[in-house]
Residue frames relative to the residue before (quaternion, step in Angstrom):
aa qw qx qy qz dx dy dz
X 1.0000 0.0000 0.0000 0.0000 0.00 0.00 0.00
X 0.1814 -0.8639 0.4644 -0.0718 3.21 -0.65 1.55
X 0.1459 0.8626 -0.4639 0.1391 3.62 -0.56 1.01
X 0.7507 -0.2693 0.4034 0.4485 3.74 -1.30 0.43
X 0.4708 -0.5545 0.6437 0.2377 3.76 -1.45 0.55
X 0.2568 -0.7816 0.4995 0.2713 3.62 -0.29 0.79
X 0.3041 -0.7801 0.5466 -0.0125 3.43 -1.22 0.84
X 0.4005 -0.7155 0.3660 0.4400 3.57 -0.53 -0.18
X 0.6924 0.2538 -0.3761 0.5610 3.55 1.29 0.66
X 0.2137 -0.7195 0.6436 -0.1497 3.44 0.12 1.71
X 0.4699 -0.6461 0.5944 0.0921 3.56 -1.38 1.21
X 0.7970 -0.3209 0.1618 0.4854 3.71 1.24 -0.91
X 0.1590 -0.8247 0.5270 0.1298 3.33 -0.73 1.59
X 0.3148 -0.6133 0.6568 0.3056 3.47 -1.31 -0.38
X 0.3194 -0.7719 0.5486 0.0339 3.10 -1.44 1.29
X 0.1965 0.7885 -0.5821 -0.0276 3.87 -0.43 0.57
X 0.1854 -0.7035 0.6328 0.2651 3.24 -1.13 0.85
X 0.1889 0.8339 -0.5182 0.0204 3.41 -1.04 -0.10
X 0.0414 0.7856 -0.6172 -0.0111 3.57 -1.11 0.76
X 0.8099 0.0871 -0.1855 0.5497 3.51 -1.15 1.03
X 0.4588 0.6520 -0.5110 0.3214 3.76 0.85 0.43
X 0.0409 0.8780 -0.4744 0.0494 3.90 0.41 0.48
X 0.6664 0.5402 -0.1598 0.4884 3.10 1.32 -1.64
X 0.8297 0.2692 -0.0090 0.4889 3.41 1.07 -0.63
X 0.4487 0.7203 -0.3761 0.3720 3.74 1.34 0.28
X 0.6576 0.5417 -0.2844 0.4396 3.52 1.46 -1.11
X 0.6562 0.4531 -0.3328 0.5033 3.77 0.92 -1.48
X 0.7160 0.5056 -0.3630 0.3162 4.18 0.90 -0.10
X 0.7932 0.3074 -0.2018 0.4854 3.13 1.57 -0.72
X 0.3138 0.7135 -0.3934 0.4875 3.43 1.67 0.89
X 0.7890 0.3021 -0.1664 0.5084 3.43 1.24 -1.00
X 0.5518 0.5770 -0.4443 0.4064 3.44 1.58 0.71
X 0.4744 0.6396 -0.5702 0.2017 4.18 0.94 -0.10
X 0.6109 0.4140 -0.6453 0.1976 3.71 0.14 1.14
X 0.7023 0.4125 -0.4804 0.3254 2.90 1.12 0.91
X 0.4561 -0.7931 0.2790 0.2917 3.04 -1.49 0.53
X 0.5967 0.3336 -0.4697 0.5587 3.86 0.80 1.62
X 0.0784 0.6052 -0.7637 -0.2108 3.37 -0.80 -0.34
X 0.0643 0.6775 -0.7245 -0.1091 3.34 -1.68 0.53
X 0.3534 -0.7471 0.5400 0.1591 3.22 -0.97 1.38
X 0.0300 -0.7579 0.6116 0.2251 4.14 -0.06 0.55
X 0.0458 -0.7247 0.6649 0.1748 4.19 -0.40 0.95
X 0.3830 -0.7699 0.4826 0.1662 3.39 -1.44 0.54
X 0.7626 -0.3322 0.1742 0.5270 3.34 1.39 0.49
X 0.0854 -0.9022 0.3956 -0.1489 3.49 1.42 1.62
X 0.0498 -0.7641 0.6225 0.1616 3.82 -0.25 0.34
X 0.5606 0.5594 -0.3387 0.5081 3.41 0.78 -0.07
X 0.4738 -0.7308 0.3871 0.3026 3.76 -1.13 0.00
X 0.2599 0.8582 -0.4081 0.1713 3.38 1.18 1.39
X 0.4792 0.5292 -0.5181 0.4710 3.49 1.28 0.34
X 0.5875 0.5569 -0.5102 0.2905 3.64 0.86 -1.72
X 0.6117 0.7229 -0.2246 0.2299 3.43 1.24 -1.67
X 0.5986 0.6798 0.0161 0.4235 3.34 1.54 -1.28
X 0.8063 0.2094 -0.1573 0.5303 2.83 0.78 -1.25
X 0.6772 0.5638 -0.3276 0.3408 3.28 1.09 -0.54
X 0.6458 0.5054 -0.3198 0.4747 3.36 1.86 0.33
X 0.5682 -0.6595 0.1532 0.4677 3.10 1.87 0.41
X 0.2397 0.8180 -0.4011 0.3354 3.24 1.27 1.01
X 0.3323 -0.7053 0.5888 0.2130 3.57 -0.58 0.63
X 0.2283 -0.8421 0.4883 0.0197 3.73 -0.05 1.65
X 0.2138 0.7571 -0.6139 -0.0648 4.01 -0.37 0.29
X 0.4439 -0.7479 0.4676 0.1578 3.58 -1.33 0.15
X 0.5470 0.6014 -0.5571 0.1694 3.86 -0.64 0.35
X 0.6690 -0.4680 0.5124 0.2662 3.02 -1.77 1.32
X 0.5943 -0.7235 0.3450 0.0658 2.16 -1.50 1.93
X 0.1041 -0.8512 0.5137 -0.0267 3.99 -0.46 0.75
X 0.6267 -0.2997 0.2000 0.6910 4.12 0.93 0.46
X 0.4592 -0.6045 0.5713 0.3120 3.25 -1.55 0.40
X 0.6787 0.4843 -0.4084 0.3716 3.88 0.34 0.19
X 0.5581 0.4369 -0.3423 0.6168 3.46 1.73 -0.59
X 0.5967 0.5137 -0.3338 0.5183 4.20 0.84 -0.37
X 0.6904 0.4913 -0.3382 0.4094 3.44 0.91 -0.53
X 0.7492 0.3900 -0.1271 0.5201 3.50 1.03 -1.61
X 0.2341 0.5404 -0.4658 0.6604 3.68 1.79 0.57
X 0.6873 0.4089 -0.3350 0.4982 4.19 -0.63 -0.98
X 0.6751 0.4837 -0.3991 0.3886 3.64 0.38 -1.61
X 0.9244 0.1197 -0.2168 0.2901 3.42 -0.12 -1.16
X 0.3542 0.6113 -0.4792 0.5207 3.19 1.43 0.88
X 0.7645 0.3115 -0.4170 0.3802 3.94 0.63 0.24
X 0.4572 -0.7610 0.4064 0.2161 3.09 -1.25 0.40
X 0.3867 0.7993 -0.3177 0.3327 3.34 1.41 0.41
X 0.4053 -0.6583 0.5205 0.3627 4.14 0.00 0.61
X 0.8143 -0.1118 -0.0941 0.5618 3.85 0.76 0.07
X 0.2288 -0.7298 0.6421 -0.0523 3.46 -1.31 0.82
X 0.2929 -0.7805 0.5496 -0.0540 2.59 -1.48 1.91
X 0.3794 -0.7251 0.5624 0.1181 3.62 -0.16 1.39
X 0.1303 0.7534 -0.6102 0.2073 3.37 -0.87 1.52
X 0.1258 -0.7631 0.5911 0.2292 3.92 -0.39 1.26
X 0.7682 -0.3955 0.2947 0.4081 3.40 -1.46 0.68
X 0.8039 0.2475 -0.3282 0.4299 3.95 0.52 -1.18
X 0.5293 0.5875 -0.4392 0.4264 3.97 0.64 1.02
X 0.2658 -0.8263 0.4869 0.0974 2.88 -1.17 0.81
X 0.2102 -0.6710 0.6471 0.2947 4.16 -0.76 -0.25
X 0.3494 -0.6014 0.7076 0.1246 3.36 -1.20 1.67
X 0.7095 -0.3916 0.4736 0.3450 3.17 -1.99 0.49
X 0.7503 0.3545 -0.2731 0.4866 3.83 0.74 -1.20
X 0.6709 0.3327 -0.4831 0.4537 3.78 0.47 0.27
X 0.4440 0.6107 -0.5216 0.3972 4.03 1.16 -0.41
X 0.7527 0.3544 -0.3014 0.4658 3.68 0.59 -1.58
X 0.6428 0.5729 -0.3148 0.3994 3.70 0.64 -0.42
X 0.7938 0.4076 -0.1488 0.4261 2.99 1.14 0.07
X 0.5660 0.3218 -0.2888 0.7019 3.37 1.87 -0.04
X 0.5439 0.3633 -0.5142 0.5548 3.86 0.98 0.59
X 0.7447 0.2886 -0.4184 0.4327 3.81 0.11 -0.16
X 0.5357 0.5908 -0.4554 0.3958 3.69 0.97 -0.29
X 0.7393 0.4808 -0.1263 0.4542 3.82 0.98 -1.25
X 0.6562 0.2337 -0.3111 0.6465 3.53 1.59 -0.08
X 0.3346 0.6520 -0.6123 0.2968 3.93 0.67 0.14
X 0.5445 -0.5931 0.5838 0.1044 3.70 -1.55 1.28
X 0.5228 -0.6743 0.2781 0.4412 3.36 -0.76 0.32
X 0.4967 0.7509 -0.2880 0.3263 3.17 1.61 -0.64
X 0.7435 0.5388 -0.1031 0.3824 3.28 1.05 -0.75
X 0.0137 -0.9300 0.3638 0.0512 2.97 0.17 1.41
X 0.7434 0.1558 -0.1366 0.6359 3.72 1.43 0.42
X 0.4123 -0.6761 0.5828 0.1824 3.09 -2.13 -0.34
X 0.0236 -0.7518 0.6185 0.2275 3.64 -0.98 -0.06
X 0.1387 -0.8393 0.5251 -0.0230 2.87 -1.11 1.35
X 0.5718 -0.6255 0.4114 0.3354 3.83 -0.51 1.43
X 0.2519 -0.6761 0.6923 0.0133 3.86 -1.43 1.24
X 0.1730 0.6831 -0.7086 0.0372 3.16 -0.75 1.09
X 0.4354 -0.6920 0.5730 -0.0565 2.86 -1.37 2.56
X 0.2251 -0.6707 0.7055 0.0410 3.71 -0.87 1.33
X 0.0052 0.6288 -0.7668 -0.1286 3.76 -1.56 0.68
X 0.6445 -0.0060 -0.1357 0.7524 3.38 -0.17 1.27
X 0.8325 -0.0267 0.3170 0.4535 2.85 -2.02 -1.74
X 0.6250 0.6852 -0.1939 0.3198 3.77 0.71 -0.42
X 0.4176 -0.6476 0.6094 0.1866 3.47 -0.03 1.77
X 0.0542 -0.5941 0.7845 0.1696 3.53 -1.61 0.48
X 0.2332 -0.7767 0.5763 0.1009 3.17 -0.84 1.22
X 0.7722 0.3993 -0.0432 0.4924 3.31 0.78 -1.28
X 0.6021 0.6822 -0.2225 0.3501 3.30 -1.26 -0.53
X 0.3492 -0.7073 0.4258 0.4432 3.81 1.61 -0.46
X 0.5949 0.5639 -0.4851 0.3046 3.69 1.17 0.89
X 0.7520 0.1119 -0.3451 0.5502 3.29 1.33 0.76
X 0.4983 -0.0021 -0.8664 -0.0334 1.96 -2.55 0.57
X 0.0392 0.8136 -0.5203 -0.2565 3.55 1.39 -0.80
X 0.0278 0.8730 -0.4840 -0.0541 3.64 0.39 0.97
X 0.3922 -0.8245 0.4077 -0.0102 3.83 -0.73 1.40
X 0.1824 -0.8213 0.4472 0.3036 3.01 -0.55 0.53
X 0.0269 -0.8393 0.5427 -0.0182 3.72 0.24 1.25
X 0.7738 0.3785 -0.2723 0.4288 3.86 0.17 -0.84
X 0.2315 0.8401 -0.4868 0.0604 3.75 -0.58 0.78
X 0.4087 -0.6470 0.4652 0.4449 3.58 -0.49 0.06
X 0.7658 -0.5427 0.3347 0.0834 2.96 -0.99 1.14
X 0.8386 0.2199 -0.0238 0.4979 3.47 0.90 -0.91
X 0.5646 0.4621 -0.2903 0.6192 2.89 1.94 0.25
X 0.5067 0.6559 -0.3333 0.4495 3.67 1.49 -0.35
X 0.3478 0.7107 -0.6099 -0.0432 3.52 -1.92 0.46
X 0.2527 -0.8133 0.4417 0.2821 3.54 -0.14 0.99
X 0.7045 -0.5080 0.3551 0.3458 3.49 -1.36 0.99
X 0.0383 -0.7756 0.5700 0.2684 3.94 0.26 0.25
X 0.4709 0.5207 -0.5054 0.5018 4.58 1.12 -0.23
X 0.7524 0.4847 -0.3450 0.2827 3.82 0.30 -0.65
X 0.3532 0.5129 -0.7282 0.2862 4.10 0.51 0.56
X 0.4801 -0.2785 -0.7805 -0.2877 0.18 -2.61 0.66
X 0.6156 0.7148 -0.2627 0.2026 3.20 1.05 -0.53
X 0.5999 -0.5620 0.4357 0.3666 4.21 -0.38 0.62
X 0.3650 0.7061 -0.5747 0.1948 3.78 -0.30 0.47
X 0.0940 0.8109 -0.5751 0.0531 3.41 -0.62 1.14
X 0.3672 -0.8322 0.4056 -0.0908 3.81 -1.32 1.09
X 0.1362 -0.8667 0.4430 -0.1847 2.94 0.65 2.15
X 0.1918 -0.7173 0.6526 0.1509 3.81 -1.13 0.97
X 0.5660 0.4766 -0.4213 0.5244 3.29 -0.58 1.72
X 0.7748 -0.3794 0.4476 0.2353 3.64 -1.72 -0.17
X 0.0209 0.8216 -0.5403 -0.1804 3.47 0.02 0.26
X 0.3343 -0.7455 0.5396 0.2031 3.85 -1.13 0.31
X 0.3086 -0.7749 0.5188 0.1877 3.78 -0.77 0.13
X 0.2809 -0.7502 0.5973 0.0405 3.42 -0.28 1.29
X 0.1975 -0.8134 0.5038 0.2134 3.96 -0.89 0.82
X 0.2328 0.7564 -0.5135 0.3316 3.78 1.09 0.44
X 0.0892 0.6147 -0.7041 -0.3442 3.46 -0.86 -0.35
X 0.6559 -0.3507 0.6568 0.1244 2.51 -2.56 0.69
X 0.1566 -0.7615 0.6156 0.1290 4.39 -0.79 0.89
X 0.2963 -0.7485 0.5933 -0.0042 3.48 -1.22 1.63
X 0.0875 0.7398 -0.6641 0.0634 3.88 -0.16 0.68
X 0.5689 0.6014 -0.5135 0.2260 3.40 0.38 1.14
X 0.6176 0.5259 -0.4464 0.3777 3.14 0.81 1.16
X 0.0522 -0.8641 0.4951 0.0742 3.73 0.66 0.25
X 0.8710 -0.0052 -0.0941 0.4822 3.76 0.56 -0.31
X 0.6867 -0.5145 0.3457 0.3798 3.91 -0.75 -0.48
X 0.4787 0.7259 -0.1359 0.4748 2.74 1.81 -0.63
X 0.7033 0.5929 -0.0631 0.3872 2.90 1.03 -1.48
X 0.6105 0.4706 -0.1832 0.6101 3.17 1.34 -1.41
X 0.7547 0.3052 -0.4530 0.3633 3.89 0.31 -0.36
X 0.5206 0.6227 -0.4134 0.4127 3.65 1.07 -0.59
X 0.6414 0.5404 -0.1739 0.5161 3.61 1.00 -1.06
X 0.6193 0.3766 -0.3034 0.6186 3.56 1.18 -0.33
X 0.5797 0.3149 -0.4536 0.5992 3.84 0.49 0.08
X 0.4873 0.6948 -0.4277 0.3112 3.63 -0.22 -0.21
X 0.7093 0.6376 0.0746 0.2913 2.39 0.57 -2.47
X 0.6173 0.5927 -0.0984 0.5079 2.81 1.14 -2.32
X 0.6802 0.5285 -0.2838 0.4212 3.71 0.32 -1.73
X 0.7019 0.6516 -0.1284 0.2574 3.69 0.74 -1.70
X 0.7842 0.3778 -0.0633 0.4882 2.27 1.44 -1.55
X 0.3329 0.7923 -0.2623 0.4390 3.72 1.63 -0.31
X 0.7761 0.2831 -0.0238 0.5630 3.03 0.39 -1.91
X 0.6294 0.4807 -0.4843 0.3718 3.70 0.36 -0.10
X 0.7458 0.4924 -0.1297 0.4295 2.81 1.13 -0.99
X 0.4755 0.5828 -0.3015 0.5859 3.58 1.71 0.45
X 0.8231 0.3004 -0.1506 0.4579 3.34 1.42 -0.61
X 0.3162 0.4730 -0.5154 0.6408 3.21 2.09 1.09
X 0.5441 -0.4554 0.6014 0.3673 4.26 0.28 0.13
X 0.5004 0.5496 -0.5282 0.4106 3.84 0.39 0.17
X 0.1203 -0.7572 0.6365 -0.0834 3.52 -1.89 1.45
X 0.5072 -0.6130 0.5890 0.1417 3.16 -1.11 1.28
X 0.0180 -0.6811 0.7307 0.0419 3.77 -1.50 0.65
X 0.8144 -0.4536 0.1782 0.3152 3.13 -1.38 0.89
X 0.8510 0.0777 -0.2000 0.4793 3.59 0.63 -0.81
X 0.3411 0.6750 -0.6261 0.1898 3.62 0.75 0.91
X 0.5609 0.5620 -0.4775 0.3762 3.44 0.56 -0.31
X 0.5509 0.6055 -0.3009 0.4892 3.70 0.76 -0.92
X 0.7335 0.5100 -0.2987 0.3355 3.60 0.69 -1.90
X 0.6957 0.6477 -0.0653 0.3037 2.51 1.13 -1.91
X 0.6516 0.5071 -0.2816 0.4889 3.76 0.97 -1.24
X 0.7299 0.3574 -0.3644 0.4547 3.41 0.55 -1.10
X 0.5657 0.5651 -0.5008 0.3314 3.62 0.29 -0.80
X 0.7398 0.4410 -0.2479 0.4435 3.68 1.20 -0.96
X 0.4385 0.6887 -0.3010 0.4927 3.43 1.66 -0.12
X 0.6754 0.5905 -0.1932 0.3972 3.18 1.02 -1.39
X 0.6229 0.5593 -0.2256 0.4983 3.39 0.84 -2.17
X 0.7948 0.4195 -0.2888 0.3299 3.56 -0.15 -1.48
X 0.7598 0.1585 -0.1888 0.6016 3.73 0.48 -1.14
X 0.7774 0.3017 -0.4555 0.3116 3.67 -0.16 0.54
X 0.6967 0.3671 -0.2590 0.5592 3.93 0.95 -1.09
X 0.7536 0.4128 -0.2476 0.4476 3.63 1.12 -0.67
X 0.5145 -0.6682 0.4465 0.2990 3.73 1.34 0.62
X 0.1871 0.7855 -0.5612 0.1816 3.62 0.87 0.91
X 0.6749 0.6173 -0.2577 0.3116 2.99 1.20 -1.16
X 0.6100 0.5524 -0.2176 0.5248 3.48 1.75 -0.36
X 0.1201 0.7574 -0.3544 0.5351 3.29 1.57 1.25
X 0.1498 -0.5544 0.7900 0.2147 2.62 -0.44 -2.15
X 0.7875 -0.0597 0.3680 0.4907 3.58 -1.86 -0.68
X 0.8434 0.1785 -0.3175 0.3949 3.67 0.29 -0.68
X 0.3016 0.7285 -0.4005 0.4668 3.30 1.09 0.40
X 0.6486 0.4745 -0.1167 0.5836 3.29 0.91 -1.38
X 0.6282 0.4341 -0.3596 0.5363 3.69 0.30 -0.98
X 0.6398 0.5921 -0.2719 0.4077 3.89 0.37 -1.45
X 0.8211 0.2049 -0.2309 0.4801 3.75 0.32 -1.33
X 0.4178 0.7159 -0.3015 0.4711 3.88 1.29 -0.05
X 0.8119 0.1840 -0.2115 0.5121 3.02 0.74 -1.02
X 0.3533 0.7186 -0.3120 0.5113 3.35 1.38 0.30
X 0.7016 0.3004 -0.2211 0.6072 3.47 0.36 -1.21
X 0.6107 0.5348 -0.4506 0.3716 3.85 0.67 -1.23
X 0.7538 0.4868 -0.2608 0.3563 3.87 0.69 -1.07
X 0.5395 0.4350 -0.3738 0.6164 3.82 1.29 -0.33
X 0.5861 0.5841 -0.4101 0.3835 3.78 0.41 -0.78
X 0.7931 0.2268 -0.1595 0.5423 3.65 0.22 -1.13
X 0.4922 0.4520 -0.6181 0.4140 3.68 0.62 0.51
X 0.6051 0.4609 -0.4445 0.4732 3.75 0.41 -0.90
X 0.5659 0.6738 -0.3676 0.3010 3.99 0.50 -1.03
X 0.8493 0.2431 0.0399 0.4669 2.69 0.43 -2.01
X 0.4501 0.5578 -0.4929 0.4934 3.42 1.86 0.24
X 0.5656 0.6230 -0.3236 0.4328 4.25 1.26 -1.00
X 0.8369 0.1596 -0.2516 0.4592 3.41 0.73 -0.86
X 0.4167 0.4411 -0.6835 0.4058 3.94 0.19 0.37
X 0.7260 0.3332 -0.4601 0.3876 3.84 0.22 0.43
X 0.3455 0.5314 -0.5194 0.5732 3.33 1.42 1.36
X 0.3420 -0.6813 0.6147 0.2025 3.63 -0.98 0.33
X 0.8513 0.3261 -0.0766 0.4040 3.63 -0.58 0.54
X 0.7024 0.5192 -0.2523 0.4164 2.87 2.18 -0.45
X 0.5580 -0.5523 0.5517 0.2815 3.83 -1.11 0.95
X 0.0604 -0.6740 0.7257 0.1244 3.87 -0.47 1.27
X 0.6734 0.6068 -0.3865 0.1702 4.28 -0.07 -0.86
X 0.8605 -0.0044 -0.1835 0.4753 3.42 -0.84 1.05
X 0.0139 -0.8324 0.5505 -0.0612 3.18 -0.23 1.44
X 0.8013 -0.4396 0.1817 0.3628 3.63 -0.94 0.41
X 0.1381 -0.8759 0.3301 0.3237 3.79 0.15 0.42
X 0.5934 -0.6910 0.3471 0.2237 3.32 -1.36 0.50
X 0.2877 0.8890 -0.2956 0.1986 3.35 1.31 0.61
């Protein structure tokens, strides 16, 4: 992986956080030589994903891991790149979104202070079309000094740009779903993350938002979002969807119990 001699005025860096991602760090920062830094920020890897990193010419730094928006906007002003492309370890940059992206970066107005850029989400070999997993369009490309990621908003990627954003029509490649399994474990997570962040914006949970709340997200995914063109995994997809907003409101109702155990609630399957 070839790239530009970094400098201290750098046209455009990639950002990956990432811990214990080994198996998957190399096929992400292979598909990143149009830019000219990568800096990998790892958050405390037991595994050998810095050795992995650096030895693909990655610029490797270290601090313990602390939410993935405060880890993200950590990377930001740790690069040195007039704009920065946000990339998690199990994504990749095709050849058409690399060139699509240092042509809109190099004609970008001043006004403009980012991009969204379409996610297409693999479960396995499988394109999720439907279901609200595509275009799912991101804001990933931003100028740097105009950039901060929400640090109240885990688990979830949300970043805050003063200016115009543009829409790029590449997609961006997600390999972060390998099985079904996966996707519900990742919905408890999610759930937990999102609970407690959301306890420490002063925000409360009443008895039947969790109910309100799941189905409304039940609804969106397999009916307005064409889950239903799936099939069965359609179903699985907006299910575990609704199942993961459900137990955030749950487990968001009872951390305002003392004494009470919010982690692994019942699934909705």
């Amino acid at each position: 992986m070839s790239r530009p001699a970094a400098g201290p005025d750098l046209e455009l860096s990639a950002i990956v956080i990432a811990q214990d991602e080994a198996e998957r760090i190399e096929r992400c920062l292979r598909s990143l030589a149009c830019c000219d830094e990568v800096l990998v920020l790892d958050g405390g890897s037991r595994d050998d994903t810095a050795a992995r990193a650096a030895a693909l010419g990655a610029r490797v730094e270290s601090h313990p891991y602390d939410g993935m928006n405060r880890q993200k906007d950590r990377a930001r002003r740790r690069a040195r790149g007039r704009w920065v492309l946000n990339v998690d370890a199990d994504e990749e940059v095709p050849r058409s979104l690399a060139v699509e992206i240092r042509a809109a970066i190099a004609a970008a107005p001043d006004d403009l202070a980012g991009f969204r850029i379409p996610r297409r989400t693999y479960l396995g070999d499988r394109w999720l079309r439907h279901a609200g997993y595509y275009p799912d369009r991101q804001l990933r490309l931003v100028r740097r000094e105009r950039a901060r990621w929400d640090v109240t908003h885990d688990p979830h990627d949300r970043v805050l740009v003063e200016g115009r954003v543009g829409i790029l029509d590449a997609d961006l490649l997600h390999h972060g779903l390998p099985g079904v399994d996966h996707l519900w474990r990742r919905a408890d997570r999610y759930a937990d993350a999102a609970a407690n962040a959301m306890l420490e914006r002063g925000q409360r949970a009443g008895p039947g938002a969790a109910l309100v709340h799941g189905w409304a997200r039940f609804l969106k995914a397999y009916v307005l979002q064409g889950g239903f063109l799936l099939g069965g995994l359609g179903l699985t997809l907006s299910r575990a969807q609704a199942y993961e907003v459900r137990e955030k409101y749950y487990r968001l109702a009872r951390l305002h119990q003392p004494g009470r155990d919010v982690a692994g609630g019942s699934r909705g399957r």
